[in-house]
C-alpha positions in Angstrom: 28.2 -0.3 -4.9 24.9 -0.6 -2.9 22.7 -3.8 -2.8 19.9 -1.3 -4.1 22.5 0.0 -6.7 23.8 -3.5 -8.3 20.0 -4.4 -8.3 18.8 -1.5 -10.5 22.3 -1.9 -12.9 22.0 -5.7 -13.2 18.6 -6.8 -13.2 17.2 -5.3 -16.2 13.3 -6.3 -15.2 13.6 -4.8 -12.1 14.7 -1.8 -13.1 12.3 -1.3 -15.7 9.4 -2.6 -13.0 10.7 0.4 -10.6 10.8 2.8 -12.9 7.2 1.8 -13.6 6.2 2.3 -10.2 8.2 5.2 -9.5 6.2 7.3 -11.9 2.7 6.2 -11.4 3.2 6.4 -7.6 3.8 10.2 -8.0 0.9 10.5 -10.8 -1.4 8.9 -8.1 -0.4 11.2 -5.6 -1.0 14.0 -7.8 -4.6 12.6 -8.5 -5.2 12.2 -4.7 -4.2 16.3 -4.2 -6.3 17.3 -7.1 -9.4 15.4 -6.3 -9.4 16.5 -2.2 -8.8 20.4 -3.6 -11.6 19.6 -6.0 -14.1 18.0 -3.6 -13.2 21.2 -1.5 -15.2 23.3 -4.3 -18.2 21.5 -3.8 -21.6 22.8 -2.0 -20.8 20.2 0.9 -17.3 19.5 1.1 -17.5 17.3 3.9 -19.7 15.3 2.7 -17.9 14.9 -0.8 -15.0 14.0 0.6 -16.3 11.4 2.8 -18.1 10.2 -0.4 -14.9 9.8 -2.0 -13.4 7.8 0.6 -16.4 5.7 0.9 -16.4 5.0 -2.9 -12.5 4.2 -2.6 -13.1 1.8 0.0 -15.9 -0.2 -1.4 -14.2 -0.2 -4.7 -10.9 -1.8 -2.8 -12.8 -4.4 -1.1 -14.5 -5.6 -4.2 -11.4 -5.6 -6.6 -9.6 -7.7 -4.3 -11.1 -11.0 -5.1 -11.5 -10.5 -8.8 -7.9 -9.3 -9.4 -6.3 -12.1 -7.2 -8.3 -14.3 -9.0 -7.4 -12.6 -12.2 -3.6 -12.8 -11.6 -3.4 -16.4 -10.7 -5.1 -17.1 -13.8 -3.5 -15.4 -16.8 -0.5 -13.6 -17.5 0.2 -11.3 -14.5 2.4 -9.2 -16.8 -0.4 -8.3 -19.3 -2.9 -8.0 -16.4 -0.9 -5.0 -14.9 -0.4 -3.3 -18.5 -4.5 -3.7 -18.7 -4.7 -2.2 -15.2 -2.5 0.8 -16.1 -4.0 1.6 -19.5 -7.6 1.3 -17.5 -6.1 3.5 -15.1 -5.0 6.1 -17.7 -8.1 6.7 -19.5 -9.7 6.8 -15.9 -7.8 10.0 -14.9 -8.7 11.4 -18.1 -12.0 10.7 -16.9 -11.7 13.5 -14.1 -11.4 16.3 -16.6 -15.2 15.7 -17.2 -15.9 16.3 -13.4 -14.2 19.9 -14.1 -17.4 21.0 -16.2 -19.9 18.3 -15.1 -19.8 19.5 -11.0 -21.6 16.7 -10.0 -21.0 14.8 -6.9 -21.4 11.6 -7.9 -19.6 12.0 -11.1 -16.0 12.5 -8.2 -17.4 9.4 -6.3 -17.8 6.9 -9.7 -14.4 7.8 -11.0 -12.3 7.6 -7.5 -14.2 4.3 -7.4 -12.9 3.4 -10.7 -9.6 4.0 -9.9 -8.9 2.6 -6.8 -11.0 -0.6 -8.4 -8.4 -1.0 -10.7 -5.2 -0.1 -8.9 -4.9 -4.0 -7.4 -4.1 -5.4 -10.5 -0.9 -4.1 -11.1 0.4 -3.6 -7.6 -0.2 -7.1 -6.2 0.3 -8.3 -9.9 3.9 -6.4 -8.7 4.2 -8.0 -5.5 3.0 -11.5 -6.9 5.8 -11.3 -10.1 8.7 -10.1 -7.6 9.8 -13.4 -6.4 10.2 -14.3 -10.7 12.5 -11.6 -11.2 14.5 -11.5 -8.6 17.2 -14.2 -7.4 16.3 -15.3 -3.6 19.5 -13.5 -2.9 18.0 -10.0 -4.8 14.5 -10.9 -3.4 15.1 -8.6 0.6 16.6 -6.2 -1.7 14.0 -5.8 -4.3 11.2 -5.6 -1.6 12.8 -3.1 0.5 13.2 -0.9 -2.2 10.2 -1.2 -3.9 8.3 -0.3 -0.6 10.6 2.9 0.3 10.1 3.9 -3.1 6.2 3.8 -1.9 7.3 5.6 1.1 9.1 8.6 -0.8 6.8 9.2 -3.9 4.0 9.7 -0.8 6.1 12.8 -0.4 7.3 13.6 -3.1 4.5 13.3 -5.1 2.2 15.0 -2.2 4.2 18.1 -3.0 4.2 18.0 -6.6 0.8 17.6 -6.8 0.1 20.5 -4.7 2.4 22.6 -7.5 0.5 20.7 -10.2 -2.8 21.6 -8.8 -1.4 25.3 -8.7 -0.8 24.9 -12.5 -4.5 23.7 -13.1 -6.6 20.5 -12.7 -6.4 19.7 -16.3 -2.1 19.9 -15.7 -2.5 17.2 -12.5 -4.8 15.0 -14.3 -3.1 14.9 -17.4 0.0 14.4 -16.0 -1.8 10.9 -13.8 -2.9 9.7 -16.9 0.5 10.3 -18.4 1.8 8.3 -16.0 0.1 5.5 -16.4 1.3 5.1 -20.0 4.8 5.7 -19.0 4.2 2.9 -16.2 2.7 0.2 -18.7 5.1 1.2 -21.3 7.9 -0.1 -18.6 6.1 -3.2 -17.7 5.6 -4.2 -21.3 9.7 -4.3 -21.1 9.8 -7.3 -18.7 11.0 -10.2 -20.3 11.5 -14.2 -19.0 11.9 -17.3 -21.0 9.2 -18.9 -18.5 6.8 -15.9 -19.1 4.5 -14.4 -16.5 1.8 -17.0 -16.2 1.0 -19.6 -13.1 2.4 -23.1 -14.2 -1.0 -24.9 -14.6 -2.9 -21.7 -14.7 -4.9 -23.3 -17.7 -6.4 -26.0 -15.4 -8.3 -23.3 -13.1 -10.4 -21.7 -15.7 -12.2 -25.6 -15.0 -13.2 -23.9 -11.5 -15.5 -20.9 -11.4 -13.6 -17.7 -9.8 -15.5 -18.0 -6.7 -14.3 -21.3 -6.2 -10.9 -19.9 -7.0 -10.9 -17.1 -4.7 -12.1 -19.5 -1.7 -9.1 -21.5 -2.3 -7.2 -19.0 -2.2 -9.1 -17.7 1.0 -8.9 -21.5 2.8 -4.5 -21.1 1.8 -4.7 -17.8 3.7 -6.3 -19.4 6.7 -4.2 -23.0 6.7 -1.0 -20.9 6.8 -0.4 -19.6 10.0 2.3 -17.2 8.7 0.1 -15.7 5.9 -3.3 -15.5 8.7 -0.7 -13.7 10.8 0.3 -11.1 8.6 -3.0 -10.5 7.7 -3.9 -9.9 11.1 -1.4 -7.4 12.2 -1.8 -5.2 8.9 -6.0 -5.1 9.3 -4.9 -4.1 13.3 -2.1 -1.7 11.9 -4.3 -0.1 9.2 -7.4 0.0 12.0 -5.5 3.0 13.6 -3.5 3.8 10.9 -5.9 5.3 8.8 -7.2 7.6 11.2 -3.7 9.1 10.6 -4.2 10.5 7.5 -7.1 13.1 9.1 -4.6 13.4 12.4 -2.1 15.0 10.9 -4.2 17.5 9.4 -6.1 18.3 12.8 -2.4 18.2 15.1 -1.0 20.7 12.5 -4.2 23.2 12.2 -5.7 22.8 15.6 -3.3 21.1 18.0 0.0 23.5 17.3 -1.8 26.1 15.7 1.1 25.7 12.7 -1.1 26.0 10.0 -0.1 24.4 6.5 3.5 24.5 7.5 2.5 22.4 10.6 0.8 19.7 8.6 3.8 19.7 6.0 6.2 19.5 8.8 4.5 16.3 10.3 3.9 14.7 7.1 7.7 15.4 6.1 8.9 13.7 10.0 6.5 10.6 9.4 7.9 10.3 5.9 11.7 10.2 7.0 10.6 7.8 10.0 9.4 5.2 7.3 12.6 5.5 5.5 14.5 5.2 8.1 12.7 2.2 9.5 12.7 0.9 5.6 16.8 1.1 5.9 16.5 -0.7 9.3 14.1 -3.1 7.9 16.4 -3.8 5.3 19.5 -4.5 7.6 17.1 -6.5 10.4 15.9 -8.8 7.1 19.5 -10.1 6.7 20.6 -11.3 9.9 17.2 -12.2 11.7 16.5 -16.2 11.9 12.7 -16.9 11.6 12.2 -17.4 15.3 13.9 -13.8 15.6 11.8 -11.9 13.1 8.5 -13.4 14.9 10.1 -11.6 18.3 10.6 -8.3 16.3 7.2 -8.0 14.8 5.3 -7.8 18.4 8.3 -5.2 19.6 8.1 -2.9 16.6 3.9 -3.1 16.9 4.4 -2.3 20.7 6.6 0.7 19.9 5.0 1.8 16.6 1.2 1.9 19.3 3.4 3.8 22.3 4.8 6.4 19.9 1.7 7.5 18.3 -0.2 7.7 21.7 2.8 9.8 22.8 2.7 12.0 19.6 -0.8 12.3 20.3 0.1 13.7 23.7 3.1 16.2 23.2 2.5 19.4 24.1 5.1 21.0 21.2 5.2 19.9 17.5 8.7 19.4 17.8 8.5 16.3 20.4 5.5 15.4 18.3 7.6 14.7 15.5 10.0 13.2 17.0 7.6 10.5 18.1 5.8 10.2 15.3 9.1 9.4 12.9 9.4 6.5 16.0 6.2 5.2 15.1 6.2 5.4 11.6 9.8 4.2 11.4 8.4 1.1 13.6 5.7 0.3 11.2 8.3 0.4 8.2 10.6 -2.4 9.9 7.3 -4.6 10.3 6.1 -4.1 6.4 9.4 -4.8 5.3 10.2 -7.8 7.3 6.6 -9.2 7.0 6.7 -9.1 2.8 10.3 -10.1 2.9 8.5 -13.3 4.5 5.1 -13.6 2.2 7.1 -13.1 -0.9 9.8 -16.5 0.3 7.4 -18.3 1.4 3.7 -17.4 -0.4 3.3 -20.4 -2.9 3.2 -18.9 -6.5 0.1 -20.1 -7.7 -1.8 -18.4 -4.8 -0.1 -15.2 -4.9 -1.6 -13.1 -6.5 -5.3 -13.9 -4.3 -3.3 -13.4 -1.3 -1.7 -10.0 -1.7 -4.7 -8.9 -3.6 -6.8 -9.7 -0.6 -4.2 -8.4 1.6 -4.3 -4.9 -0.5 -7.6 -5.1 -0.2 -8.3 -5.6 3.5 -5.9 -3.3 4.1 -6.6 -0.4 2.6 -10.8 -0.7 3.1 -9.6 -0.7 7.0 -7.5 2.6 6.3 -9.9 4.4 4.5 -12.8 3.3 6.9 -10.0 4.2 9.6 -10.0 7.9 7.9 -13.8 8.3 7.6 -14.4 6.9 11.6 -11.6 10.0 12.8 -13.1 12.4 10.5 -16.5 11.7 12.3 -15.4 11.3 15.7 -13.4 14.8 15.6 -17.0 16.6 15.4 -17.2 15.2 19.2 -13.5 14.5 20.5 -10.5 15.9 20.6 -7.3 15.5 18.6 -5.2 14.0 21.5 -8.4 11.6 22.5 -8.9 10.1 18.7 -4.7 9.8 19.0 -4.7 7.6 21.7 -7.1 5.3 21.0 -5.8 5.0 17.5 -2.1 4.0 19.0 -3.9 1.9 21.4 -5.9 0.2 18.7 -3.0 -0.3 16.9 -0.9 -2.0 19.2 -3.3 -4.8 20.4 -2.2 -7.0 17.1 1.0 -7.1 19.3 -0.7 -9.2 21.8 -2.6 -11.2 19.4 0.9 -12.1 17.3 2.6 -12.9 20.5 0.0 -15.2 22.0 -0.3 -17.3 18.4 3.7 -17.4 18.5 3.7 -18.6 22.0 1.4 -21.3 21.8 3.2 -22.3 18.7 1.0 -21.5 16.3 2.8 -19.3 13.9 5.5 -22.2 12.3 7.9 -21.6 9.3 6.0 -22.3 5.9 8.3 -24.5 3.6 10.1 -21.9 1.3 9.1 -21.7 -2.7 10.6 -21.6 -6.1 9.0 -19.6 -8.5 8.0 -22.4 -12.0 6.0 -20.4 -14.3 4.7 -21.1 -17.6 6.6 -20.8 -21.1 4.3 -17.8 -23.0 5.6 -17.6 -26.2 3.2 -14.2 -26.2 5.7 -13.1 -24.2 
């Protein structure tokens, strides 16, 4: 039996936390398809879909304070059952933009959505550590991140057959999802319960005091400040991936949809791979060896994509984007494998709220820069500078473990709170 297999047949909170995230990843992904092909119906689809982005990436950056605040406060299991009950009458929500075609009715609800999504996966991230055994925990974040990985995919094409069935189908089946996913979470159960011990002395602190404590831990631990770093320098380039794959598949190879699906489906098998090599690196690398590792993979993850960007058949292109992408895999699931031993609990859920947040605002800004910049450059040109952009976090996370700066954090135990509301 597989690590990944004893986890989901002996650890009944896990199993019921993945299942959780297994279905509303692919309901999310079916709202992502159905809300692109939508924006495409508008007067100025351009400019819709750029509002949309824009909208998600605000939204992002200001949910990240509140829910990390949020989920070092109260019970992080009923704060992610909130989020995905919010999240469920959101989607519902999109109906209305079916018969109301305005533009900013798309941009309000995307907001809405991606305001909310925080709180339940860093409440996910930030609860992992509490129901899993230090010997499940590598397991338990490897798979819950190429789970990630292959609802992208999956749930890219499904949405694309649900959108072929009708708006209403997609959205109602997002919103389903949600239910189903806060339905699982409601299942977990631990004698401690799901709240911060002491969590009841911080509502004595206003939540802007809270968040810049949490901010102050982020920036007096070298480890966390680090991995912070190298995911705002990763996502930098990284987001301008999501509008690259479109433009190498339509205008690079002349492929058409087939080309796009093609280097979507290579980049997804690379992240999977490099999840399964992640996985394998995790349990034999000492802490001095997966400091090493991180600038290597960022050095190969940078050189792939500036090669993809330059191949002059899709075929090679593919090859070296599944390098790149399987490089970035290895350094997600090494680098969480590392927040989640070493993170203490009570600031948790600030710092991978924050992370989330940064994080994706970079991507999504990433996305709206490339969309711009291809009015004036090339494919290949945008593709270089994004692998080049990506890879100087390398340089950065090799000086600050040279000069010593990047020491061990003291690992934690998880003590939380007996909630008899549990």
């Amino acid at each position: 039996m597989s690590a990944f297999t004893r986890l989901l047949r002996t650890n009944r909170n896990y199993r019921f936390t993945w299942s959780g995230q297994v279905v509303s990843e692919v309901g999310d992904h079916f709202n992502n398809i159905a809300v692109m092909s939508l924006a495409m119906e508008h007067r100025n689809p351009g400019l819709v879909v750029t509002g949309v982005f824009l909208a998600r990436a605000v939204a992002m950056l200001l949910a990240g304070p509140i829910a990390g605040v949020l989920l070092d406060r109260l019970n992080r299991k009923k704060v992610m059952i909130a989020s995905d009950l919010v999240r469920a009458v959101i989607a519902l929500g999109f109906i209305a933009a079916l018969t109301y075609k305005a533009d900013w009715l798309l941009f309000v609800l995307s907001a809405m959505l991606m305001f909310a999504s925080p709180f339940f996966t860093s409440g996910r991230a930030s609860i992992l550590p509490g129901i899993a055994t230090p010997e499940e925990l590598h397991s338990a974040n490897t798979m819950t991140q190429t789970t990630s990985w292959a609802s992208l995919t999956i749930g890219a094409f499904l949405g694309a057959v649900g959108v072929q069935a009708g708006y209403v189908v997609a959205f109602s089946f997002n919103a389903l999802s949600f239910v189903v996913s806060a339905l699982c979470i409601s299942q977990l159960r631990r004698p401690e319960g799901f709240r911060v011990v002491g969590a009841e002395h911080k509502h004595k602190t206003t939540g802007l005091a809270q968040y810049r404590e949490g901010l102050q831990y982020m920036r007096s631990t070298p480890l966390v400040a680090g991995v912070a770093m190298v995911s705002i320098g990763w996502a930098s380039g990284g987001g301008a991936a999501q509008i690259l794959f479109s433009l190498f598949g339509e205008k690079v190879f002349n492929a058409g949809p087939a080309g796009i699906g093609v280097i979507w489906g290579c980049a997804g098998v690379g992240l999977l791979i490099g999840g399964a090599t992640g996985y394998w690196l995790g349990k034999r690398l000492s802490f001095v060896q997966y400091k090493r590792t991180i600038a290597i993979v960022y050095v190969i993850h940078g050189g792939a994509y500036i090669l993809f960007s330059q191949m002059p058949t899709i075929g090679w292109a593919c090859v070296f984007i599944a390098l790149s992408r399987a490089a970035v895999a290895i350094s997600s699931v090494l680098n969480f494998s590392q927040l989640l031993r070493h993170v203490e609990d009570r600031f948790r859920g600030r710092v991978f709220a924050t992370m989330e947040s940064i994080t994706w605002s970079t991507m999504l800004l990433s996305m709206m820069a490339a969309g711009a910049a291809s009015i004036t450059f090339s494919p290949r040109t945008i593709g270089a500078w994004s692998g080049a952009i990506s890879s100087t976090t390398a340089i950065a996370w090799t000086w600050m473990n040279w000069r010593g700066h990047l020491p061990e954090p003291p690992l934690q135990e998880v003590k939380e709170e007996d909630d008899t509301a549990e």
